[in-house]
C-alpha positions in Angstrom: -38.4 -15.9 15.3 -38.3 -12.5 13.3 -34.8 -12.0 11.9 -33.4 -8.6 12.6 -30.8 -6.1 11.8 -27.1 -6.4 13.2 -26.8 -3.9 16.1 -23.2 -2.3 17.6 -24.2 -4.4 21.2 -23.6 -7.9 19.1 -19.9 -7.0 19.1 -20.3 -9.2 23.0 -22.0 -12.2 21.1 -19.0 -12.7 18.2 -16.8 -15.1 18.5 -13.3 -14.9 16.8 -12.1 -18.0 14.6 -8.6 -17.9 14.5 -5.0 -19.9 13.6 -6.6 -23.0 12.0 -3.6 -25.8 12.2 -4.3 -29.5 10.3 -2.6 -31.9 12.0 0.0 -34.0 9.5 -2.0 -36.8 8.3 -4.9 -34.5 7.7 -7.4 -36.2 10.0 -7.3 -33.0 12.7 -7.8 -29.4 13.1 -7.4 -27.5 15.8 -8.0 -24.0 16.6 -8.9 -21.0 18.5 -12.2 -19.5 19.5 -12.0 -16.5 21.3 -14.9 -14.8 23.4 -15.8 -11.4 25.5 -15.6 -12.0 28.5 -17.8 -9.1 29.4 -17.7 -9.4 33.4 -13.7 -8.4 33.1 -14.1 -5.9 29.9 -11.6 -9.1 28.5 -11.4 -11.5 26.6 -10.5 -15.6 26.5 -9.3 -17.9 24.2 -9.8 -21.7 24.1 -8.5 -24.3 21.7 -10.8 -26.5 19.8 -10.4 -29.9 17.5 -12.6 -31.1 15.0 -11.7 -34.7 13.8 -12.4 -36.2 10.9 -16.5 -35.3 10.2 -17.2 -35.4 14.0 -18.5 -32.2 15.3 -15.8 -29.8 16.8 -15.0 -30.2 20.7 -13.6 -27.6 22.9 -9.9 -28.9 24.0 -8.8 -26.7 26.4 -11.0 -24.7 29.4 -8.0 -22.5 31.1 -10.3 -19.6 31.3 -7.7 -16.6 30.2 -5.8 -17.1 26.7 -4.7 -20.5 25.3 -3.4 -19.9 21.9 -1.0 -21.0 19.1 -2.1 -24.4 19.1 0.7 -26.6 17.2 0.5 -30.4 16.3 3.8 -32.8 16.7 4.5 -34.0 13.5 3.9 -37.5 15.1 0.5 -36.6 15.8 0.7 -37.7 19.6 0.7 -34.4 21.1 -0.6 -30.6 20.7 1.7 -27.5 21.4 0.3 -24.6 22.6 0.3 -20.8 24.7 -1.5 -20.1 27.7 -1.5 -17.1 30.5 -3.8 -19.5 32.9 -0.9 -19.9 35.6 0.0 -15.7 35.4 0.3 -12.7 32.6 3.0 -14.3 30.2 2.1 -16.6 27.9 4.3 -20.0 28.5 4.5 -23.6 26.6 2.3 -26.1 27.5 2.0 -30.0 26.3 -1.4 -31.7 26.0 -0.8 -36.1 25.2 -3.5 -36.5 22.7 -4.5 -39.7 24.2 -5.9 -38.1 27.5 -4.9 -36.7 30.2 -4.2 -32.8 31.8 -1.5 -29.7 29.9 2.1 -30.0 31.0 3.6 -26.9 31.3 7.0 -26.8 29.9 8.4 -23.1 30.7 8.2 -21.0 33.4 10.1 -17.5 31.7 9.8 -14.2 33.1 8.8 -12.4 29.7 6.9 -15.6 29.0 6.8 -17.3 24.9 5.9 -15.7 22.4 6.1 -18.4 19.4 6.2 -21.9 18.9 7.8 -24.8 16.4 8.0 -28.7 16.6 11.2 -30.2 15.3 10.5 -32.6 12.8 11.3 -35.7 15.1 8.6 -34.3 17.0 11.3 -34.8 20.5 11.9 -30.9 21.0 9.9 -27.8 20.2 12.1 -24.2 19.7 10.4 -20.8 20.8 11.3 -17.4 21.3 11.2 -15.5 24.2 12.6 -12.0 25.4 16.1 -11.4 27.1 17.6 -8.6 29.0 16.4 -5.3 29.6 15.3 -3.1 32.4 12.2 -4.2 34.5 11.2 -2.9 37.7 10.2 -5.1 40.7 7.0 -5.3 41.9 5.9 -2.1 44.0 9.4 -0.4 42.5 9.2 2.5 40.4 10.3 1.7 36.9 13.9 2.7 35.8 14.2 5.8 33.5 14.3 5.0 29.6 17.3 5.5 28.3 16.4 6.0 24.3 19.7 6.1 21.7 17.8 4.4 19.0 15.8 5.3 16.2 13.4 2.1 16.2 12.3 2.4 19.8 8.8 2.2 19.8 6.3 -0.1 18.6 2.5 0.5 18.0 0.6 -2.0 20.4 4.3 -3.0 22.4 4.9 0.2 23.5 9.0 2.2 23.8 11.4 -0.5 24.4 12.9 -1.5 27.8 16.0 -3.1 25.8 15.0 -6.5 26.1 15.2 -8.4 23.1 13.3 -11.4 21.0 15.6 -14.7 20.9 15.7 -18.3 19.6 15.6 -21.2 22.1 15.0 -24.9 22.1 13.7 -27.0 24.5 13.5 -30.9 24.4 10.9 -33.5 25.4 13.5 -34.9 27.3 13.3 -32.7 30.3 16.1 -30.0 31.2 16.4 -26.1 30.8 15.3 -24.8 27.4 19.1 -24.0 25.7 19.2 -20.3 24.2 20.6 -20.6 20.5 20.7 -16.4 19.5 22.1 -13.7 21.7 22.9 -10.2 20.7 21.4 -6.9 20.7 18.5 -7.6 17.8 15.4 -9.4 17.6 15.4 -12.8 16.4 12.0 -14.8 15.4 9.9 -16.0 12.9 11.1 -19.6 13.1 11.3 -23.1 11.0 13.3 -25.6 11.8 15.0 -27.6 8.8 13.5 -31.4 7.8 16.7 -32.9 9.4 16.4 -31.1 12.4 19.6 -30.1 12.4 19.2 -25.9 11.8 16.4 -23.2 12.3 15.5 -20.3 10.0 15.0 -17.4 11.1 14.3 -13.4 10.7 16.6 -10.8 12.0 17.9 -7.2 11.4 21.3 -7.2 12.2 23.2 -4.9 9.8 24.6 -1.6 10.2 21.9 0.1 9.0 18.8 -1.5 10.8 17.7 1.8 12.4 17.4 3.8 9.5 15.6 1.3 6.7 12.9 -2.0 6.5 15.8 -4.8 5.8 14.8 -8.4 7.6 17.1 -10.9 6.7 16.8 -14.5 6.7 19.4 -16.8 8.9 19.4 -19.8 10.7 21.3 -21.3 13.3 22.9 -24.8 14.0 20.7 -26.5 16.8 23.7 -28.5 17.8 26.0 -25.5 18.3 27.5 -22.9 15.9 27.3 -19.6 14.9 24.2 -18.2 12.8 24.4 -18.2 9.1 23.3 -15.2 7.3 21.7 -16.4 3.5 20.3 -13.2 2.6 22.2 -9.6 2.4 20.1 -6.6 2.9 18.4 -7.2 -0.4 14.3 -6.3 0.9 12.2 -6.4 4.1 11.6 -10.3 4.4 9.5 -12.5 6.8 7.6 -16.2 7.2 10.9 -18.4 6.3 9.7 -22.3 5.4 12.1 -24.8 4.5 11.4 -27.3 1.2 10.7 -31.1 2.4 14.1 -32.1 1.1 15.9 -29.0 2.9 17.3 -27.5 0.0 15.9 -24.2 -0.6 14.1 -22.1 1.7 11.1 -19.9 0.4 9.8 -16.6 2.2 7.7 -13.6 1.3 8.7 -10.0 1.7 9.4 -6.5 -0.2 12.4 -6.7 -2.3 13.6 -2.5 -1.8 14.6 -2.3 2.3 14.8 1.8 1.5 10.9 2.0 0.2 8.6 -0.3 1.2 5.0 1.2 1.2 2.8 -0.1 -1.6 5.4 -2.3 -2.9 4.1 -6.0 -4.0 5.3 -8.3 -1.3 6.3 -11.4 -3.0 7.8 -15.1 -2.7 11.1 -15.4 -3.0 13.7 -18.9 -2.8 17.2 -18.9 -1.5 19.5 -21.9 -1.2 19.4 -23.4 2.2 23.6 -23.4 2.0 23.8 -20.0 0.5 23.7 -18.4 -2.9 21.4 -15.9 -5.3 18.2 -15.1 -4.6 15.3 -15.7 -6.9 12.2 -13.6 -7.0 9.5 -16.8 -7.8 6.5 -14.3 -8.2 8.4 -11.3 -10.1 5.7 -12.1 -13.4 2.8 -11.8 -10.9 1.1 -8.9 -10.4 -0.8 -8.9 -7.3 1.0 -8.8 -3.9 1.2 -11.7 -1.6 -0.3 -11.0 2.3 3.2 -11.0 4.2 2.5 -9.5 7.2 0.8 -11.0 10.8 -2.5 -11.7 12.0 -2.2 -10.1 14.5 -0.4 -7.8 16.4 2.5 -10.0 18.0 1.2 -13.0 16.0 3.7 -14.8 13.9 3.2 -13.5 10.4 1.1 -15.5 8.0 3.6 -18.0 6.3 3.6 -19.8 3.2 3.6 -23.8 2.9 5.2 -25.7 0.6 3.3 -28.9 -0.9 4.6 -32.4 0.2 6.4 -32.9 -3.5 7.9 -30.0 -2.9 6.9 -28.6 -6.3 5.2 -25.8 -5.2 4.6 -23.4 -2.7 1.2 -22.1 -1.6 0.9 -17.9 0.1 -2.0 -15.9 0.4 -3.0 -13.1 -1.8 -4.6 -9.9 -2.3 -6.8 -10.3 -5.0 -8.9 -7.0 -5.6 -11.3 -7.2 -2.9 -10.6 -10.8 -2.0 -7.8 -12.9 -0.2 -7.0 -16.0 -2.5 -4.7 -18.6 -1.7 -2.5 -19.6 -4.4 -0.2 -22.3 -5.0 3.4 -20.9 -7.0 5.1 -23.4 -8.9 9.1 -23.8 -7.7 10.1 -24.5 -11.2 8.6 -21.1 -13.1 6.6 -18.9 -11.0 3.4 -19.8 -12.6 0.4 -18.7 -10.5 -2.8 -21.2 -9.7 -5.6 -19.8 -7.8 -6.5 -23.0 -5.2 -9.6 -20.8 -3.4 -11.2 -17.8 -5.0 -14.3 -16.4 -5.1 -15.9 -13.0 -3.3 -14.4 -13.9 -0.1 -11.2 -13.7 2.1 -9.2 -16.7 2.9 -7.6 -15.5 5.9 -5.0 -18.5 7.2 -4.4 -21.3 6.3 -2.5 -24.8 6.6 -1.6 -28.0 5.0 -1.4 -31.6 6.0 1.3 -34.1 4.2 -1.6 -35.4 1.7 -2.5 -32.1 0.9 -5.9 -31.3 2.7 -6.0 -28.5 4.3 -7.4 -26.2 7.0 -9.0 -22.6 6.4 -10.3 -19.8 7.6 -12.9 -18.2 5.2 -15.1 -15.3 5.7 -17.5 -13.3 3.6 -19.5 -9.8 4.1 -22.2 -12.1 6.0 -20.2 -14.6 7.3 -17.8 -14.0 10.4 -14.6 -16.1 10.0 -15.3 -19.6 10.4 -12.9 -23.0 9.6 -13.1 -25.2 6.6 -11.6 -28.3 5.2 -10.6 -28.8 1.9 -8.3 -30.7 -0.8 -5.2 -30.2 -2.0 -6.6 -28.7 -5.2 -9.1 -26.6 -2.9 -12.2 -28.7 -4.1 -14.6 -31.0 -1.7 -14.7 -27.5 0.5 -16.5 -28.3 3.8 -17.3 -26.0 7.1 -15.8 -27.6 9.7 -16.8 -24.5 12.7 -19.9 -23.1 14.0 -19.0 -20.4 16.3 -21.3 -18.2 15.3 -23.9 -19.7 14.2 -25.9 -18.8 16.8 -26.3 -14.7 16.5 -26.0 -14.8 12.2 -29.3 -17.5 12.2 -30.9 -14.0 14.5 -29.9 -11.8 11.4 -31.0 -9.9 8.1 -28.3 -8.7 6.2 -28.4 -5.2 3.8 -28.0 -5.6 0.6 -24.7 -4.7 -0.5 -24.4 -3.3 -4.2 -21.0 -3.9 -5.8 -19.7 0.0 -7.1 -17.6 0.6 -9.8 -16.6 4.1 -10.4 -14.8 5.3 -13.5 -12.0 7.8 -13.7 -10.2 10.2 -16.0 -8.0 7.9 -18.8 -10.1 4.9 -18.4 -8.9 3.5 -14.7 -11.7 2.7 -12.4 -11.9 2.4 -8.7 -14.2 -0.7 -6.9 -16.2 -1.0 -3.8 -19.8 -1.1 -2.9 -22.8 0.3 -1.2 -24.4 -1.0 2.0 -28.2 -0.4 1.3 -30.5 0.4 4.5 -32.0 -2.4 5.4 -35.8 -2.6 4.4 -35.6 0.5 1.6 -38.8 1.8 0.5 -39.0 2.6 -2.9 -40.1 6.9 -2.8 -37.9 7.3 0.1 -34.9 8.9 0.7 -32.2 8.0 3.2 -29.0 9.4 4.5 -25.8 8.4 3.4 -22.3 7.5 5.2 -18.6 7.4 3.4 -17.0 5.3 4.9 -13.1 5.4 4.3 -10.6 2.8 5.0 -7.0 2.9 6.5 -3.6 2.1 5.3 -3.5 4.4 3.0 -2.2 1.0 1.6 -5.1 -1.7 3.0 -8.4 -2.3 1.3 -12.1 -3.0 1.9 -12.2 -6.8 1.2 -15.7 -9.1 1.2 -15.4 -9.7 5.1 -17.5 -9.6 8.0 -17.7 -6.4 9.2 -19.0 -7.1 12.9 -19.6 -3.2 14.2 -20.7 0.4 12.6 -21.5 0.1 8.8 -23.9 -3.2 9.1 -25.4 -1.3 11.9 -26.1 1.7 10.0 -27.2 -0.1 8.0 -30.0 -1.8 10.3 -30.6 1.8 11.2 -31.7 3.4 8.1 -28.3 4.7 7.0 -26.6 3.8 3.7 -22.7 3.1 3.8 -20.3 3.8 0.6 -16.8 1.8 1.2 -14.7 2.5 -1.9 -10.9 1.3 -2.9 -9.5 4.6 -4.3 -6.1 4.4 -5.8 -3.2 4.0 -2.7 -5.4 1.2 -1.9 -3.6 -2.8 -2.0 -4.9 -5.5 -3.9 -5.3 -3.7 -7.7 -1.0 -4.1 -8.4 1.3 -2.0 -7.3 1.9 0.8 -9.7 -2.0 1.5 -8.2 -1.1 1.4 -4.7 1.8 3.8 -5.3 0.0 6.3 -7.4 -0.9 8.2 -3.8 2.4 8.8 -3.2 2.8 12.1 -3.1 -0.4 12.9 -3.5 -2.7 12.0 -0.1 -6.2 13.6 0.1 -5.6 15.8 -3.3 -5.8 12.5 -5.3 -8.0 10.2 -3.7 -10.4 12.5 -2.3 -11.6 13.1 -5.7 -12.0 9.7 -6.7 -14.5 8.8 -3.1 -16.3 12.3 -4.0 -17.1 10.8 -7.4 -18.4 7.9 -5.5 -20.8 9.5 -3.0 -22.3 10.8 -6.4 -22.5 7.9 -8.4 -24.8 6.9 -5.8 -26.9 9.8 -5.0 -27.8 9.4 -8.7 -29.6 6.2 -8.0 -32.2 8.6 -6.5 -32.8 7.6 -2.5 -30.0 9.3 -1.0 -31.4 12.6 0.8 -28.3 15.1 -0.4 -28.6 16.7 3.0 -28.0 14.1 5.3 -24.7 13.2 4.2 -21.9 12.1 6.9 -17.9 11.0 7.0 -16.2 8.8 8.5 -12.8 6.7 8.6 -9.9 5.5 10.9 -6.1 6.0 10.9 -5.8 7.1 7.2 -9.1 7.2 7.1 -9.5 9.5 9.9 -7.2 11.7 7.8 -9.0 11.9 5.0 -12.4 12.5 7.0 -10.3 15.6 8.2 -9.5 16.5 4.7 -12.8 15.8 3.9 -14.4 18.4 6.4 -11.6 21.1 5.6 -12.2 20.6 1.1 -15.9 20.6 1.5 -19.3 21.5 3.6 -21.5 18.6 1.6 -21.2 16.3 4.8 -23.3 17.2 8.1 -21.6 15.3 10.5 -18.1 13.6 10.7 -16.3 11.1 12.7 -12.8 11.1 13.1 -10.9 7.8 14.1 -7.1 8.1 15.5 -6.6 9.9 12.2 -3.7 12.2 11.3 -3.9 16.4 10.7 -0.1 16.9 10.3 2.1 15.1 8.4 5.2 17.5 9.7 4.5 16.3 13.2 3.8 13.0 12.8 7.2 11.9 11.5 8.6 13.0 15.1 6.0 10.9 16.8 5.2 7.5 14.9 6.6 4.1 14.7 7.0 4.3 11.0 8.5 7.0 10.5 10.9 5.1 7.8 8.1 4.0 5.8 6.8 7.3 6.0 9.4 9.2 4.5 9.7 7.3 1.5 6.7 7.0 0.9 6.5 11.4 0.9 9.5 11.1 -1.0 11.6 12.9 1.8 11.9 14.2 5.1 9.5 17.1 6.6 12.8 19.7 6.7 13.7 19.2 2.3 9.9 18.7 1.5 8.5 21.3 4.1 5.9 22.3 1.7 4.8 19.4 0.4 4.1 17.5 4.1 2.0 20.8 5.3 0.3 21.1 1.6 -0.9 17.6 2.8 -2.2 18.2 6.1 -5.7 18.4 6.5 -4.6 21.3 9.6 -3.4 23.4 6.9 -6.9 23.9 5.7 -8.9 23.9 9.1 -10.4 28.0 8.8 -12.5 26.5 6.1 -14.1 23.9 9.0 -17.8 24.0 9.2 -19.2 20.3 9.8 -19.4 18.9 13.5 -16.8 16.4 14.2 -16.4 13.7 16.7 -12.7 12.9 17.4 -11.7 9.0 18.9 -8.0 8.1 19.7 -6.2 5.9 22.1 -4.0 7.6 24.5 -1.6 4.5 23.8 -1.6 5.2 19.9 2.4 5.3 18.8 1.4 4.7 15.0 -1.0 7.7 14.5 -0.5 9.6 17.9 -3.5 11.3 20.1 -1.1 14.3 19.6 -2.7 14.5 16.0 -6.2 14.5 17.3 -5.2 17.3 19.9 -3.7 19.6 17.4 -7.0 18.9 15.1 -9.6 19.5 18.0 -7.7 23.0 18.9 -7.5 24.2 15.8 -11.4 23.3 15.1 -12.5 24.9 18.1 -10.0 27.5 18.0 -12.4 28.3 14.1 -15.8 27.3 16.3 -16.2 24.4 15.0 -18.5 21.8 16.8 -15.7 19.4 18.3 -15.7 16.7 21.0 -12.7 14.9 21.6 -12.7 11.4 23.4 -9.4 9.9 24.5 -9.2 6.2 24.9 -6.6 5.5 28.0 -4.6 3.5 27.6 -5.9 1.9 24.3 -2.9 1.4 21.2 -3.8 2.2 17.4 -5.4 -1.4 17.1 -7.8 -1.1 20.0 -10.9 -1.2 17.7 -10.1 -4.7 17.1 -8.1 -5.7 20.1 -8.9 -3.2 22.7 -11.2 -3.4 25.8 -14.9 -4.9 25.0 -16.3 -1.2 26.9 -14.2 0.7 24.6 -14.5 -0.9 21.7 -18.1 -1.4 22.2 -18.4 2.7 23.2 -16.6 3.8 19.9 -19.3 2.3 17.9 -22.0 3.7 20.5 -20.7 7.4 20.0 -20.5 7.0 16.5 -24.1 5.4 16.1 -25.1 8.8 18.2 -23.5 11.2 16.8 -24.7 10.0 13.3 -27.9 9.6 14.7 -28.5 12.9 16.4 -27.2 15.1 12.9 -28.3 12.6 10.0 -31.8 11.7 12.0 -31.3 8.3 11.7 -34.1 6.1 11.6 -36.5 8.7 10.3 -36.6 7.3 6.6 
């Protein structure tokens, strides 16, 4: 069979690897595969297991979403989510040696995450409580908003309800509530004796206005909860030693300014006292944040001895795991290499299950040692559509800047380049501004520009999170003027190679990328087509209408009312009467991080000049939906982009 290019219509053939969990004597791993399911523009989820070096089985066939699979410490059962009985996810039981799910929960709001105690006889979760809901064929209550915090990108505005710690035991009975108050409260361990859980939650004064996440935990028995840190940083993913003395977690250290600030791993005495910043000597910040949206974040482990602790990091272009010894800080990389090790967990002897992918790999599951050696696959989910496929090559792209600093990245090549050729070319920009182009799969437009005769530049300028922080905060203050510069430098570094045709140049980028393909198309007339993704043309506005607007103001280095001049110096609107290239615009109608309002004030002001403009609106669909949206949509996002490229760039034509 002839191998071919990756098109946009194999987004329906990828599967998606996810939450690899080893059970605790390292024999089992079990995870989730998740497919389109195109006939309902859906998706759904089924657990797996591999054991030992037999070949993977499927483990559960509900047909919607079973998720969060979790492994008793005793080994005899496996934990997990599932919607197959209605919309809310709830807890089911599966017995290990045979035999149907038990469902354990039947909430309104449904679970949202899961933790075995360590005698493996109760399992805590947290669910939501209170609020306003309407009843079915009601019309919904009015919102009554008093807080700053009351919206969230992918969640929606809040109904009041909030996120709370309960556990339920094996022995039967009603799952007992152990948090109440007006906060959320998750992100849960539960302590080696059993007798507390950890836990993350905002509860000062001050939680509308700044980042601070502190850690707690509460008596399982009965008792009020314990507050072990004080406002000191924006915190997540607590994980209690084996001997239950000290508790590590990750998080930002400044609760005032968090954007582009290393996350790191810090300790704190299970009982109280001073914390200590393990990684302060390392340079490179540690991946803090979830998996997903609503997922628990990623956490960190610590090895049986209790010695050491192992995180994730961003490395450059990579995701390494680590392993951080208790006793010093000092840093050992476990997995490296030009890839990105995306979760990970650990069994009582050390071996391990992760989740690896590569620029021609999608991510897949793998086994390995304690000291990340004996490395084995242990999933084949898409084996299938990669064995169909010819990959670009992809040219690693160093670009050096004034004072001797250099920016990284690479060039997708068009597939099957012919020397005496020439061939459009694509920037591609990433979002954040604080994220990164890492060696990962990249299942949608650049590989399929690729396969259709278009070359793709994706650079890291400075802002971007993996090169140390004093690099990731050199943008502040600075969007678009600073970077823009850098990517320009880029695009000509590789028209110098000599098989780019100069005028068949396009732009392209989502959330902060989509702002800077607007500052892009308003700083320059080089590019002949542009595609805008849920970007951002006015900073002044957007602090009124995102969810992070406290991030956001730091970050400027004030609000939009003392720094007036600054924000609209930095909006790409500011410049649009110098507008000439065509521009598609694509936003969800659902988007509370970068709201369609910005794309509406973009595309009126364009068309308002004559500029060529189309608009699509996605309803519906939040700032995420390119990843976790509709199949149709996502699928017709990459469609219109292909098209529009295609039509002004004449892709295809060599």
């Amino acid at each position: 069979m002839a191998l071919r290019g990756y098109q946009v219509e194999d987004l329906f053939r990828l599967k998606t690897v996810a939450d690899p969990q080893i059970s605790s004597d390292g024999r089992r791993i079990a995870y989730v595969v998740t497919e389109i399911d195109a006939k309902a523009d859906g998706y759904r989820s089924a657990i797996w297991v591999a054991e030992d070096s037999a070949a993977p089985r499927q483990l559960t066939s509900g047909g919607k979403s079973d998720a969060q699979p979790r492994w008793s410490p005793d080994g005899r059962y496996l934990a997990f989510l599932s919607n197959r009985a209605g919309n809310a996810n709830q807890l089911y039981l599966l017995p290990m040696t045979g035999g149907d799910p038990a469902k354990l929960t039947e909430l309104p709001r449904g679970v949202n995450e899961i933790a075995w105690s360590p005698r493996s006889d109760a399992i805590a979760f947290t669910s939501r409580t209170g609020g306003a809901q309407a009843a079915a064929g009601q019309t919904p209550p009015p919102r009554v908003i008093t807080s700053f915090k009351h919206k969230v990108n992918g969640q929606g505005f809040s109904d009041g309800s909030r996120l709370h710690v309960f556990v339920l035991s094996l022995e039967g009975g009603q799952p007992k509530q152990l948090t109440d108050g007006d906060w959320d409260d998750a992100q849960i361990a539960w302590s080696p004796d059993g007798g507390e859980i950890a836990f993350i939650s905002a509860r000062h004064e001050r939680r509308d206005w700044d980042s601070a996440e502190d850690v707690w935990t509460v008596p399982v028995a009965s008792g009020a909860a314990r507050r072990l840190t004080k406002g000191q940083g924006a915190f997540a993913a607590p994980a209690f030693s084996p001997d239950g003395k000290t508790i590590a977690f990750t998080g930002v250290g400044d609760p005032e300014d968090t954007a582009g600030k290393n996350s790191r791993v810090w300790v704190v005495p299970a009982q109280g006292g001073e914390l200590r910043d393990l990684t302060a000597r390392f340079t490179r910040s540690i991946v803090a944040g979830p998996l997903a949206p609503g997922a628990p974040p990623a956490p960190v482990q610590w090895a049986a001895d209790g010695r050491s602790i192992l995180a994730r990091v961003h490395d450059g272009a990579d995701t390494h795991l680590y392993r951080f010894s208790l006793r010093d800080g000092g840093a050992a990389r476990v997995l490296g290499g030009e890839r990105c090790v995306t979760a990970f967990s650990a069994a009582n002897n050390g071996a391990m299950a992760c989740l690896i992918t590569s620029q021609t790999t999608p991510p897949e599951v793998y086994r390995t040692d304690a000291r990340g050696s004996e490395e084995a696959r242990v999933s084949d989910a898409n084996d299938a559509l990669t064995s169909e496929l010819r990959f670009p090559e992809i040219e690693p792209l160093r670009v050096a800047l004034p004072g001797g600093a250099a920016i990284e990245g690479w060039v997708i090549k068009p597939l099957d380049m012919q020397r005496g050729k020439t061939y459009p070319l694509a920037l591609d920009i990433h979002g954040g501004p604080h994220a990164a182009f890492q060696h990962q799969f990249q299942g949608s437009y650049p590989l399929a520009l690729a396969s259709h005769g278009c070359g793709v530049v994706q650079m890291n300028p400075q802002g971007s999170t993996g090169w140390g922080e004093e690099f990731a905060r050199s943008l502040h203050g600075g969007r678009g003027e600073r970077d823009f510069p850098e990517l320009m430098a880029a695009v000509d570094q590789v028209i110098a190679q000599g098989w780019v045709d100069t005028d068949r140049l396009g732009v392209t980028g989502y959330s902060y990328g989509g702002y800077m393909t607007g500052w892009a198309v308003t700083h320059t007339n080089r590019f002949k087509a542009a595609v805008w993704g849920a970007g951002v043309a006015n900073l002044y506005t957007m602090f009124a209408h995102t969810d992070s607007t406290v991030q956001r103001y730091a970050e400027n280095g004030g609000d939009p009312w003392s720094m007036r001049e600054q924000y609209l110096r930095l909006s790409p609107i500011s410049y649009v009467q110098n507008a000439k290239t065509p521009i598609l615009l694509m936003h969800g109608e659902a988007d509370l991080r970068c709201n369609t309002i910005q794309s509406d004030e973009f595309f009126t002001a364009l068309r308002y000049h004559g500029v060529e403009a189309v608009l699509v609106r996605y309803p519906g669909e939040h700032h995420g939906f390119r990843q976790q949206g509709k199949p149709s949509n996502r699928l017709d996002y990459d469609q219109r982009l292909m098209a529009w490229f295609g039509e002004r760039l004449g892709l295809g034509k060599g």
